[in-house]
C-alpha positions, 0 to 999 in steps of 0.5 A: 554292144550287142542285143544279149550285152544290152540284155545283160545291163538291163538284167544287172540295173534291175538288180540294183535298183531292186536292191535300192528300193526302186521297184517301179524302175526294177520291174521297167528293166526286167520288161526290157530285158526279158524283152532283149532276151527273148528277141536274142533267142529267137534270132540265135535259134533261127541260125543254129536252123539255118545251118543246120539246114546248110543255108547261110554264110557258114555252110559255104 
C-alpha cells in the first residue's frame, strides 16, 4: 500500500472511531493522516516539477 493509501486508512479509522466516541484515537489518526497527506503532496509536486522541467526518468 502506498503513502496516499496509508493516508486514506488513517482518514476513514478517524472517522470511525470519531463516530464511536473515541476522539482521543479520532484526533491521533487525523495527526498521522494529515501528516501522510502533506509528505504525499510534497513528493507529487516535486515530480510534477521535475518533469516539467525534463529532469527524471519520464522525460526520457
Amino acid at each position: 500500500m502506498g503513502l496516499l493509501g496509508w493516508a486514506i486508512l488513517c482518514f476513514i479509522l478517524a472517522v470511525i472511531s470519531g463516530l464511536l466516541g473515541f476522539t482521543g484515537i479520532a484526533a491521533g489518526f487525523m495527526v498521522v493522516a494529515r501528516v501522510l497527506f502533506a509528505i504525499f503532496l510534497i513528493g507529487f509536486l516535486i515530480l510534477v516539477v521535475l518533469l516539467i522541467l525534463g529532469i527524471g526518468i519520464a522525460a526520457g
